[in-house]
N, C-alpha and C positions, 0 to 999 in steps of 0.2 A: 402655396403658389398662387401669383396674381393669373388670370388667365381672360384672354383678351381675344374675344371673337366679332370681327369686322366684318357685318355682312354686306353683302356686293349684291346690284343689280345693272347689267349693262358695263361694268367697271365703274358702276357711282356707288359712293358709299351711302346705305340707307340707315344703316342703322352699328353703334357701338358698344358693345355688353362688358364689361369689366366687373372681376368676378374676386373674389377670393383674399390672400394675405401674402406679403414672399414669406415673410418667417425668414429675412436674412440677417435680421438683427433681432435684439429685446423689444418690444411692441414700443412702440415712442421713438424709438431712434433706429428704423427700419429703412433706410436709405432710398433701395429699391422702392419702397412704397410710398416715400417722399419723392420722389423722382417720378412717378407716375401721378401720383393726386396734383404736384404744379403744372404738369401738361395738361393733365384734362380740367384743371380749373383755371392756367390760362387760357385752353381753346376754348372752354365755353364763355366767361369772360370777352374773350375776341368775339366772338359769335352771337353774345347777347349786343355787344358793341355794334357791329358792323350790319348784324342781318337779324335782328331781333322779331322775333318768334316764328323763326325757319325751322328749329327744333324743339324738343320736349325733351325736358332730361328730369330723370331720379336718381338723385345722390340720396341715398343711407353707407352705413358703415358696412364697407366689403362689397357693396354694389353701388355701383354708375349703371343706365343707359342713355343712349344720345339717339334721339328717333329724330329723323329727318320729317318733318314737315309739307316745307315750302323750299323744294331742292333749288339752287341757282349752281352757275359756275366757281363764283364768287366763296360759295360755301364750299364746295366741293376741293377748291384749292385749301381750306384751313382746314377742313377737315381730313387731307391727304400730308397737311403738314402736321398735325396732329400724329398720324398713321405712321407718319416717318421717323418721329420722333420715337415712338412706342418701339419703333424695329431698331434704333441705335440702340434704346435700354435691355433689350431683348438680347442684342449681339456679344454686350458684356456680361450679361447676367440670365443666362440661359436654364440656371439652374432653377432659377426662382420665376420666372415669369412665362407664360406661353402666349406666345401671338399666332393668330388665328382666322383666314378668308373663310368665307362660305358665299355661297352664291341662295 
């Protein structure tokens, strides 16, 4: 299971932990997990684009974080369009992925 904990401060996103595998297909043609890896490598992508070095991120295999830096508005809206994206793949595929606030 992919598992996806958004940590909150004030309702601003500070930080995004992406954790795990769906395991809803054979590894290589895992849908669920291609559907997750193109959101968070086009928001970061956007993000190195638009507001470069606002965050810190480590990508390895099975782990992402997305540590908030130099917070703006600016970020906060792609990074809540991000957030949003993750809760439609969430809405369809419930089995395989968990989304997750913490404060």
């Amino acid at each position: 299971m992919i598992k996806i904990i958004i940590t909150k401060n004030e309702q601003k996103i500070k930080k995004i932990e992406i954790t795990g595998h769906a395991k809803s297909a054979e590894y290589g043609k895992d849908l669920v997990c291609a559907a997750i890896t193109g959101i968070v490598t086009g928001g970061l992508n956007a993000i190195d684009q638009i507001k470069p070095d606002s965050c810190e991120s480590v990508v390895k295999e099975r782990l992402i974080n997305i540590i908030i830096k130099n917070d703006s508005a600016d970020l906060q809206v792609m990074l809540q369009t991000i957030y949003y994206q993750f809760l439609t793949i969430y809405q369809q595929y419930q089995k395989f992925i968990s989304v997750r606030e913490v404060e």
